[in-house]
C-alpha positions in Angstrom: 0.0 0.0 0.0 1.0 3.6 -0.7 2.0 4.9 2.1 -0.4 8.4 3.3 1.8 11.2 5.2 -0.8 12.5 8.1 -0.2 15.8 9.8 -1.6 16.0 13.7 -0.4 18.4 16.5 1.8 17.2 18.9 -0.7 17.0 21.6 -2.1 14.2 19.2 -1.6 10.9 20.4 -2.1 9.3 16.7 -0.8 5.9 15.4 0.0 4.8 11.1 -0.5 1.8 10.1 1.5 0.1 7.3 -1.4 1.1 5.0 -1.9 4.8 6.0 -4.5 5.1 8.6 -4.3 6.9 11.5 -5.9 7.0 14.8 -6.2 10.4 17.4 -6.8 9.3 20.4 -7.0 12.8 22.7 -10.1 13.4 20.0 -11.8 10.3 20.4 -11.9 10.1 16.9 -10.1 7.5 14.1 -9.9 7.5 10.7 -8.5 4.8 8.0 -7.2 6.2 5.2 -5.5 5.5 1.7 -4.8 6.6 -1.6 -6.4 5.4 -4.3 -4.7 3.5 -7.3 -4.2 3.9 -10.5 -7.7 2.0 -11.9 -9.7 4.0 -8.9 -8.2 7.0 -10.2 -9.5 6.0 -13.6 -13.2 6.3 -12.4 -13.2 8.9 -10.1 -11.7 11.8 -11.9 -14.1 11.9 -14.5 -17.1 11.1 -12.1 -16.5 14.8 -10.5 -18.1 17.0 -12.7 -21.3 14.8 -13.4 -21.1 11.3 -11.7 -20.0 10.1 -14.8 -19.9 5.9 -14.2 -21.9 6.4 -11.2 -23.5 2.6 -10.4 -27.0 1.7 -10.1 -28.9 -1.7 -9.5 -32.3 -1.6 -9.7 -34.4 -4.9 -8.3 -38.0 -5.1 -8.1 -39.6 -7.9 -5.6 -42.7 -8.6 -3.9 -42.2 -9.1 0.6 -44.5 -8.7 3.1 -44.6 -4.6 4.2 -42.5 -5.1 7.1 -39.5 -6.2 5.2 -39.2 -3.2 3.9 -39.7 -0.9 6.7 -37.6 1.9 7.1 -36.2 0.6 10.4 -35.3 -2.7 9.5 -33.9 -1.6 6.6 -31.7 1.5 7.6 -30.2 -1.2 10.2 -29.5 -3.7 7.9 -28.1 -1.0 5.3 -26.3 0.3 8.9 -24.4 -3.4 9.1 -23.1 -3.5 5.9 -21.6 -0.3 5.8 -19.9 -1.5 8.9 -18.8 -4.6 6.9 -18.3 -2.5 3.7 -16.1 1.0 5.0 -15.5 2.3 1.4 -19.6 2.4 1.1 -19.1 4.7 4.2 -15.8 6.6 3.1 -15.3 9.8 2.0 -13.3 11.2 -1.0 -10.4 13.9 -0.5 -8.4 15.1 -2.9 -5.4 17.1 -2.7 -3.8 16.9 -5.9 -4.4 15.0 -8.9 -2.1 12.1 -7.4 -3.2 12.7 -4.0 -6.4 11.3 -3.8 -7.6 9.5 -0.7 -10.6 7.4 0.9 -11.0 8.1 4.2 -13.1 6.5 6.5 -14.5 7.3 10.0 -15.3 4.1 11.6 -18.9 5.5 13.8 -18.6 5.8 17.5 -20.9 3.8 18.8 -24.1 1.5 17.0 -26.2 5.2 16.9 -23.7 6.5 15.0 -23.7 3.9 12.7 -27.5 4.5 12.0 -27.8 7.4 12.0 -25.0 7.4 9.5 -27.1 4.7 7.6 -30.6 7.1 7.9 -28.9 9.9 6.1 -27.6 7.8 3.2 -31.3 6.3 2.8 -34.4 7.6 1.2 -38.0 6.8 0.9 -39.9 7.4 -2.6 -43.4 6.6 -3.8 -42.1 6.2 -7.3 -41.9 3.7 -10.5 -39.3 1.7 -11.6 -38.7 3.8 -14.4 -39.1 7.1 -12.5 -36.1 5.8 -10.5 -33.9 5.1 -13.2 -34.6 8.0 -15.1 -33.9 10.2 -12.4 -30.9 8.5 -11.0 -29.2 8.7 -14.8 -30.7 12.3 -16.3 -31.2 14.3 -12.8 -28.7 16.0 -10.6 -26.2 13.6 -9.2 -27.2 11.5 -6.7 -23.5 10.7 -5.1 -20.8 13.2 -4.1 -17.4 13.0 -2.7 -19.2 13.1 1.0 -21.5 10.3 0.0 -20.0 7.7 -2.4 -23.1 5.1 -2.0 -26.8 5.2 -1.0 -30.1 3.8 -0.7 -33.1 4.4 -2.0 -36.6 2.5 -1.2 -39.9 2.4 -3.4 -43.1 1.3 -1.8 -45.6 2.3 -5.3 -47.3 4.7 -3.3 -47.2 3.3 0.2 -46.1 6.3 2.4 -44.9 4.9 6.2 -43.4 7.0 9.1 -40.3 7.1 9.9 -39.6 5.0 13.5 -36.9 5.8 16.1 -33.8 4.8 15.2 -33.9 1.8 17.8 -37.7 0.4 17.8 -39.1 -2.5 19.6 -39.0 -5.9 18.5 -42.3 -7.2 16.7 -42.7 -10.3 16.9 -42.4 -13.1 14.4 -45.9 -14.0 14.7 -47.0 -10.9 13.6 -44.2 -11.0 10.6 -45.5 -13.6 9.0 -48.9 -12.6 9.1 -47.9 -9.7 6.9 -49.7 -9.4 3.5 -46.8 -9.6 0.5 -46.7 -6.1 -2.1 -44.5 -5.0 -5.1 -41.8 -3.4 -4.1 -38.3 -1.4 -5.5 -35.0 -0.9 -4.1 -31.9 1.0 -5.9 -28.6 0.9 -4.7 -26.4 3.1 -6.1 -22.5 3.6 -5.5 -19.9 5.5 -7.2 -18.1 3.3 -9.9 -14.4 4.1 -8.2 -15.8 1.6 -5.1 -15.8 -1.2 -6.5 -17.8 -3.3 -9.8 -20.5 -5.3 -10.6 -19.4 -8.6 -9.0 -19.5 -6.3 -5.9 -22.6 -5.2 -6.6 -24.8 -7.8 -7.5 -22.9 -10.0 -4.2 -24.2 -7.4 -1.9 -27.8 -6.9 -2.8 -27.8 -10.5 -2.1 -26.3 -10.1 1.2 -28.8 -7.0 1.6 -31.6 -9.5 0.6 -30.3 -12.1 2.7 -30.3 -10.1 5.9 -33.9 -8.5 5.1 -35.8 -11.4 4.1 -33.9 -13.9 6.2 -35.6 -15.1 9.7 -33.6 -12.6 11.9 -35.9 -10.0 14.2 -35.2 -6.4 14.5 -33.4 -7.4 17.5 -31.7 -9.8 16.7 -30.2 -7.4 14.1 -29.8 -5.1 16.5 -27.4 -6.9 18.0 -25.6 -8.1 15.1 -24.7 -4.2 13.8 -23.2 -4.3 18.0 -21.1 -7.2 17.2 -19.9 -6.2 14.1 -19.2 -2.9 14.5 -17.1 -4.1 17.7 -15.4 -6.7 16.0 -14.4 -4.9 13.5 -13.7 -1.5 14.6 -13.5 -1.3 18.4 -10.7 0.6 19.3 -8.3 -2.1 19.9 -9.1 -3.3 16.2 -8.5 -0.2 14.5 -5.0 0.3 15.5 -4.4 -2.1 12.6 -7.3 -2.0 10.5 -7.3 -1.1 6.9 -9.3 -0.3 3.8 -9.9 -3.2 1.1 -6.9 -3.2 -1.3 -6.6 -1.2 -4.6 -6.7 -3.5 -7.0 -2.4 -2.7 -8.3 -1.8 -4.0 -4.4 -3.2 -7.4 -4.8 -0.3 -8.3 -6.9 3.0 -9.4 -6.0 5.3 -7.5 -8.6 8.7 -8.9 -9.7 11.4 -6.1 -9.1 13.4 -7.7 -12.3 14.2 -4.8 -14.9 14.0 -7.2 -17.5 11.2 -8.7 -16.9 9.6 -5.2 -16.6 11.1 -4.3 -20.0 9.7 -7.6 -21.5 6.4 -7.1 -20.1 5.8 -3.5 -21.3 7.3 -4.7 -24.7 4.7 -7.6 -24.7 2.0 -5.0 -24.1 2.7 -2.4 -26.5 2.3 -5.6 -29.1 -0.7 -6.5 -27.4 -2.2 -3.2 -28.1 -1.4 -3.0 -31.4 -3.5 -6.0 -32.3 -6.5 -4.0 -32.0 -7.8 -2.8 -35.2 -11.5 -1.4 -34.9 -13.1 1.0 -37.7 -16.2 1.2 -36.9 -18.4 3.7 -34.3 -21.6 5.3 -34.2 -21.9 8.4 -35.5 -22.5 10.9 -32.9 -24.3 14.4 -32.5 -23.5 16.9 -29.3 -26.5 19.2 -30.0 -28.3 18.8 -27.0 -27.7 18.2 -23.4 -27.1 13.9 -22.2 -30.2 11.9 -21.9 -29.8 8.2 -21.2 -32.7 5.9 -21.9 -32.1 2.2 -21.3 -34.3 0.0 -23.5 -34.9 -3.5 -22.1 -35.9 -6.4 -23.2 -37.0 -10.1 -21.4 -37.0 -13.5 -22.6 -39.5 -15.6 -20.3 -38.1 -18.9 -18.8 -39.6 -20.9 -21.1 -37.3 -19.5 -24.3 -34.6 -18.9 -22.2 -34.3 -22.2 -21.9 -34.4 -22.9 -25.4 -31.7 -20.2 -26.0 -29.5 -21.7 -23.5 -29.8 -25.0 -25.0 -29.1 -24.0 -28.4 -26.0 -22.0 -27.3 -24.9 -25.1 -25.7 -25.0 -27.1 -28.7 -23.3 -24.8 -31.0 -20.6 -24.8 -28.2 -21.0 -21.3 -26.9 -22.3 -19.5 -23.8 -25.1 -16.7 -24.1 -22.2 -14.0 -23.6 -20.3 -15.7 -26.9 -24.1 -15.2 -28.8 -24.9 -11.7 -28.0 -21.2 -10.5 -29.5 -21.6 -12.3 -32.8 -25.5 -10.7 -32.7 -24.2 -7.2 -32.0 -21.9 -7.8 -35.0 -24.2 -9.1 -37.2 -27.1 -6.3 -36.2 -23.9 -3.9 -37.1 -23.0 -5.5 -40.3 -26.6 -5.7 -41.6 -26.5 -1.7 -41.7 -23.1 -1.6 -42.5 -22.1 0.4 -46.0 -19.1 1.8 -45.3 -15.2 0.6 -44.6 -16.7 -2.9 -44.9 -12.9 -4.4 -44.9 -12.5 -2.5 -41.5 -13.3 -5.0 -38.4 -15.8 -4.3 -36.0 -13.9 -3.8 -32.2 -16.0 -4.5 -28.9 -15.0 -4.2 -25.5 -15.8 -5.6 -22.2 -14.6 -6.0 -18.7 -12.6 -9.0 -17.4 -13.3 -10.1 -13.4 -9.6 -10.1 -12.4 -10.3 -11.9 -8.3 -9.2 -14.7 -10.0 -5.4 -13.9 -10.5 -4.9 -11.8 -6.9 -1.7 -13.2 -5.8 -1.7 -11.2 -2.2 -4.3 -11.9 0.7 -6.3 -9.5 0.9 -6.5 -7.7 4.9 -10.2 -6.7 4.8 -12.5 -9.2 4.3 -14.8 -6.5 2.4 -15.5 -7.8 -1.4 -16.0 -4.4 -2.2 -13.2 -2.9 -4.1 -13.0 -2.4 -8.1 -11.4 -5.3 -9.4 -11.8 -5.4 -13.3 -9.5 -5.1 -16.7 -10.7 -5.2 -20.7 -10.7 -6.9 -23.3 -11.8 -6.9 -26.9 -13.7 -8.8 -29.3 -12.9 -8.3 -32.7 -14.9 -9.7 -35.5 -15.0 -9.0 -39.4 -17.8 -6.3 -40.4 -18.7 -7.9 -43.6 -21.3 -11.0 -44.5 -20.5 -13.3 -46.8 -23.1 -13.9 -49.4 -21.8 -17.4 -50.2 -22.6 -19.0 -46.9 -25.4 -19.0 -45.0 -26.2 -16.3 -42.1 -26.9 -18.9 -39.8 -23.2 -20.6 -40.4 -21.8 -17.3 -40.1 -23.3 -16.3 -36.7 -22.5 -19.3 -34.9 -19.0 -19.5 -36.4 -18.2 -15.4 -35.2 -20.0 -16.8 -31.6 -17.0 -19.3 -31.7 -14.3 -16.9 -32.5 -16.2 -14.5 -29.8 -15.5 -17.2 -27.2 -12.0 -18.1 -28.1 -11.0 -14.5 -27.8 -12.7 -14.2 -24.4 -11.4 -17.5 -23.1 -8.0 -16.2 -24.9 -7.9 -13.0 -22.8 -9.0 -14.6 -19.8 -6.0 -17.4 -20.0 -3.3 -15.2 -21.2 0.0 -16.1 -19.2 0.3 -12.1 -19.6 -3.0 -11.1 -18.2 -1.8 -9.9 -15.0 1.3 -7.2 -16.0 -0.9 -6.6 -19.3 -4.0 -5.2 -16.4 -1.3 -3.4 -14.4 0.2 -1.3 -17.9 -3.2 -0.9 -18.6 -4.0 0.9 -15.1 -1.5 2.8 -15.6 -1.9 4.1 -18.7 -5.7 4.7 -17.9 -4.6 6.3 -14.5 -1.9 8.8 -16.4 -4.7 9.6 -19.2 -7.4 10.5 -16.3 -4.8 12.2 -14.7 -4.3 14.8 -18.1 -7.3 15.4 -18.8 -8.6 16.6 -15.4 -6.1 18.8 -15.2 -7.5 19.7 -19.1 -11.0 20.1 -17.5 -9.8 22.2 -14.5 -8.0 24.3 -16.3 -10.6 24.9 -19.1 -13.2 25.6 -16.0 -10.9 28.3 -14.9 -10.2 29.7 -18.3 -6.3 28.5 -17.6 -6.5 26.0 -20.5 -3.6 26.5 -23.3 -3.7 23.7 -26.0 -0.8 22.3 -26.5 1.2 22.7 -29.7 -0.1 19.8 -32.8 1.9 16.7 -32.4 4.8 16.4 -35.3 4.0 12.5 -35.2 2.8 11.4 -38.6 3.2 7.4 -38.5 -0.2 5.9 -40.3 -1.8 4.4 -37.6 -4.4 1.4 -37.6 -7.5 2.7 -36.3 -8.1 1.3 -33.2 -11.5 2.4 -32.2 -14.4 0.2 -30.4 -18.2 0.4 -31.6 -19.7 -0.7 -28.2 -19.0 -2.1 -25.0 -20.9 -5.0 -23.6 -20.9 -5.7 -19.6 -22.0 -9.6 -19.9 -22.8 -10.6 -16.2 -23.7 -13.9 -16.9 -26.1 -16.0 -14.7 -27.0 -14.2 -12.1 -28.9 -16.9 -10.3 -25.6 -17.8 -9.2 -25.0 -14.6 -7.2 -28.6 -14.5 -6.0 -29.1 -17.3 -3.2 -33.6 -16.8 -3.5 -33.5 -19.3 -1.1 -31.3 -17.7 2.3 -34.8 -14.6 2.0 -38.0 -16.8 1.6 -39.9 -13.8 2.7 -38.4 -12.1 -0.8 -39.7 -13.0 -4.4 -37.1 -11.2 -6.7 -38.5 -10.5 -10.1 -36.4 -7.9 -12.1 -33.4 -6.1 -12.2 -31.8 -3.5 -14.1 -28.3 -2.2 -13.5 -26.3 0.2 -15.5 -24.7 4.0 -14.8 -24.6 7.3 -15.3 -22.7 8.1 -18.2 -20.9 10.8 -20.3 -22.7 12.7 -23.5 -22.4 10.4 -26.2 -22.2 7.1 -24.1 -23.4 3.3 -24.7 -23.5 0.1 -23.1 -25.1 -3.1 -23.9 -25.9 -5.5 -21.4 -26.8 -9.3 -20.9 -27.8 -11.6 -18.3 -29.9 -14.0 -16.9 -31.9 -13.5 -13.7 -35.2 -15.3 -12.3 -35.0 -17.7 -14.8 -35.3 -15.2 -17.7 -32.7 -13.9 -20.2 -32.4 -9.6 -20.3 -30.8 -7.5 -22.8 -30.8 -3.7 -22.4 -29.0 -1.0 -24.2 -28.4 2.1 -22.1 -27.3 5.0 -24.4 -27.3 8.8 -24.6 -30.4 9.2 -27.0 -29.1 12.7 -27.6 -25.8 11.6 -28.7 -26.0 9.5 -31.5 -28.4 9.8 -34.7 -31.4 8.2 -33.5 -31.9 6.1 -36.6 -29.3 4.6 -36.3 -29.2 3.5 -32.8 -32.8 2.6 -33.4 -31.7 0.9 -36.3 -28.8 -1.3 -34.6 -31.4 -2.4 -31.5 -33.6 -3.4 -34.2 -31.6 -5.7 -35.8 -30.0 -6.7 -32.5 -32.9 -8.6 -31.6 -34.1 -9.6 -35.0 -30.8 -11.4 -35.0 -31.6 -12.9 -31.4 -34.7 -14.1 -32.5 -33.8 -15.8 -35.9 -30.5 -17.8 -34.9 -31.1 -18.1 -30.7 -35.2 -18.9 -31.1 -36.1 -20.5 -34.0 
C-alpha cells in the first residue's frame, strides 16, 4: 500500500499503520485512510463533474410490508456499511495524485445508524421514475456520499420509526400481506464493480428477508461494529486493497522491459473501424431499453448456445456484429472492435486484509470480429461461427499467461490519461486551458477504435441465493450508470429464470436512426439464430 503522510499536533496521540490510517486518540476520533490507485483513479476523476460511471442496480420484488420498513432496513443498510467501510468513506483530494478514501469508523451503533438514515431515502415512485432520475437528474452521489439507498413502496407512504424500535414479533411478521416493491442501490463506480454489486444486494436481501428479528439485528450491527472497529481493532485495520496491491510485482528490470514490450504488441492488435456516429447538439439523456425472454425461451436459447458450443455472452457478440453489419455500408474491410470487462479476483496473488469484497477489481478486453457478410454462406453458419471466434478470444484474454502485467500497464496508462485530462478540464473551468502545440508525429496508424462495450454478467442466479430470503420473491433487475454525453453500453444476463438485454445510451448523442436501427436488428438477430 501507498503509504499516506498525516499531519496532527503534537498534543495528538495518533498511530499509522503500514497502509496509511491513523488514529487520534486525545479526539476520540479515528480515521483509516488510503490513496487510491491507478484503476480507482481511472473512475473517479471523470465522475467529478457529473457522476459520470456512477453505479446503479435496480431490483423489483414482492415481501410482506415489514420487510421493507424503514427501520429494519436503515439497520440492515447500517451493518453493511460497517462490513463495507468504502460504502461509508469519504473522498479527498489534494492533488491529482493525491487522492484519498478516508473513513470514519462511527462511535458507537447510533452513530452507525444514523449514518445509515442519512444515506437512505423513501420514494413513492416507478421503476422507471427511478432510473430515469438516478441517470438524467442532478447527481445522486458526491465525494461526502460515495453510496446510497433508495426505497420504493408504489405509493405506500410509512413514518419514519426511532432509530432503535421494539422488536415485533415473528408471529405478527409472517402474518404480513406480500406487495411489489423497488430498491436501488447506487455507489460511485471508483468503489468497486458489478461482482460487488450484485454480491451485496444478495447479502442485503439475505439479511432483510432472512428469519432474523429487528433485535436480533440489533445486535448483530453491535457485534460487528465491535469486531471490527472497536478501538483495539483499528489500530491495525485497513481499507480493502486497490486492485495494483493485490499483486505481488517482480522487481526484475528485464522482466519489466519484457512485459511493457509484450503489451505495446498487445495493443497493437487492436484494429476497430467502426463507431456510431455521434451528434452533441443537445444536453445527455440516457434511456435504457430492455428487453425479457421468459423462462420458457430462455431455456431454449440456452440449449441451443450449448449445442453450438458457446455461452449466451459468446451469442450476444456475434449478434451485436451481425445487427452492425446488416447496416453496415461503409469501410466494410475494417473489423468491427468491442469491448468488455474482465473479473480479475481470479489472478490476486496477495491476501487481501479486509474481508470486504468491495473494491473495483476489473480489466478489458476486446472482441474483434469482421464487419462484412459473406453472401456465399449462410447467415446462420456465419453467426454461430463469429459466436466461436467471440468465445475463443474471451477464453484467450482470460488465459493469457500475460493477463496480469498486461492489467497493471493498462491501469497505468488509464490512470496517467485521467490524470491529463482533469487537469484539461480544470484548467478549461478556470479559463487557464492552453492547448498544446499539434503533435509532429505522422506514423499511419491502424484505427483502433471500439463500436460498443458490452458488460455480460452472466447467470445471475448464481449470485442470488432466493433461497437464504423466503420472505423475498425477486422478479427484475436492471443495473447500468450514469454516463458521459455520447455514451453506450449493452448489457446481458440472466436473472429469475429469464434472459435480459438492455441497451443504455445517450439518445441525444447519436443519430437516433441509427441507434434505433442497430437495437432493431439486434434482436431480430436474437430471435432468428437463438429462437427459432
Amino acid at each position: 500500500m501507498l503509504d499516506v503522510s498525516c499531519s496532527v499536533s503534537d498534543e495528538d496521540e495518533s498511530e499509522v499503520n503500514p497502509q496509511g490510517s491513523y488514529c487520534s486518540s486525545l479526539k476520540d476520533t479515528c480515521k483509516v485512510e488510503r490513496q487510491l490507485g491507478n484503476t480507482e483513479l481511472s473512475y473517479f476523476l471523470p465522475s467529478r463533474a457529473s457522476g459520470v460511471n456512477d453505479m446503479y442496480l435496480h431490483l423489483g420484488f414482492v415481501a410482506p410490508e415489514h420487510v421493507v420498513r424503514r427501520a429494519r432496513v436503515r439497520m440492515v443498510w447500517a451493518i453493511l456499511r460497517i462490513r463495507h467501510p468504502l460504502l461509508a468513506s469519504k473522498v479527498v483530494m489534494q492533488g491529482y495524485d493525491d487522492v484519498r478514501f478516508v473513513f470514519t469508523p462511527p462511535q458507537s451503533p447510533e452513530y452507525a445508524l444514523v449514518d445509515a438514515d442519512s444515506n437512505l431515502e423513501y420514494r413513492t415512485s416507478t421503476k422507471d421514475e427511478l432510473i430515469d432520475s438516478y441517470l438524467n437528474g442532478a447527481r445522486t452521489l458526491s465525494n461526502d456520499r460515495l453510496s446510497y439507498l433508495i426505497v420504493s413502496q408504489g405509493g405506500t407512504s410509512l413514518p419514519s420509526p426511532p432509530l432503535t424500535p421494539r422488536s415485533m414479533s415473528p408471529f405478527d411478521e409472517r402474518e404480513s400481506l406480500s406487495y411489489n416493491h423497488d430498491i436501488m442501490i447506487c455507489a460511485a463506480h471508483f468503489l468497486g464493480d458489478g461482482m460487488a454489486l450484485h454480491q451485496f444486494a444478495n447479502d442485503l436481501f439475505g439479511l432483510l428477508g432472512g428469519g432474523k428479528t429487528i433485535a436480533e439485528l440489533e445486535a448483530q450491527l453491535k457485534e460487528e461494529l465491535s469486531s471490527r472497529w472497536a478501538a483495539d481493532s483499528t489500530r491495525t485495520a485497513v481499507l480493502p486493497n486497490a486492485l495494483e496491491d493485490n499483486f505481488i510485482v517482480s522487481p526484475s528490470k528485464l522482466r519489466s522491459a519484457a512485459e511493457k514490450i509484450d503489451f505495446q504488441l498487445s495493443q497493437q492488435k487492436l484494429v476497430g473501424g467502426h463507431t456510431f456516429r455521434r451528434q452533441t447538439k443537445q444536453p445527455r439523456r440516457t434511456i435504457v431499453p430492455t428487453i425479457s425472454y421468459d423462462p420458457e425461451r430462455t431455456k431454449n436459447i440456452l440449449k441451443r448456445c450449448k449445442t453450438h458450443g458457446v455461452s449466451i455472452s459468446a451469442a450476444i457478440f456475434a449478434a451485436c456484429n451481425i445487427a452492425w453489419a446488416k447496416m453496415c455500408s461503409e469501410k466494410q474491410e475494417l473489423s468491427m472492435m468491442m469491448y468488455s470487462a474482465l473479473n480479475l479476483r481470479p489472478y490476486f496473488t496477495v491476501k487481501p486484509a479486509n474481508d470486504s469484497y468491495w473494491f473495483l477489481a476489473i480489466s478489458y478486453f476486446n472482441v474483434i470480429l469482421p464487419t462484412f457478410i459473406p453472401r456465399s454462406i449462410d447467415l446462420s453458419s456465419v453467426f454461430w461461427h463469429r459466436a466461436r471466434v467471440a468465445k475463443e478470444q474471451s477464453t484467450q484474454a482470460a488465459k493469457n499467461r500475460m493477463i496480469v502485467s498486461r492489467s497493471l500497464l493498462m491501469a497505468e496508462e488509464r490512470g496517467q490519461r485521467a490524470r491529463l485530462w482533469a487537469k484539461e478540464d480544470d484548467e478549461r473551468e478556470r479559463g487557464t486551458f492552453v492547448p498544446p502545440p499539434p503533435a509532429a508525429d505522422t506514423t499511419l496508424r491502424t484505427p483502433s477504435a471500439a463500436l460498443i462495450g458490452l458488460s455480460l454478467l452472466g447467470n445471475l442466479d448464481g449470485i442470488y441465493k432466493h433461497g437464504t430470503f423466503p420472505a423475498i420473491k425477486l422478479h427484475t433487475l436492471t443495473t447500468g450508470s450514469r454516463q458521459r454525453s455520447g455514451g453506450m453500453l449493452l448489457f446481458g444476463y440472466t436473472f429469475a429464470g429469464k434472459l435480459w438485454v438492455s441497451l443504455g445510451y445517450d439518445v441525444n448523442g447519436f443519430d437516433k436512426v441509427t441507434v434505433e436501427q442497430f437495437w432493431e436488428n439486434m434482436l431480430q438477430t436474437m430471435d432468428e439464430f437463438l429462437l427459432k
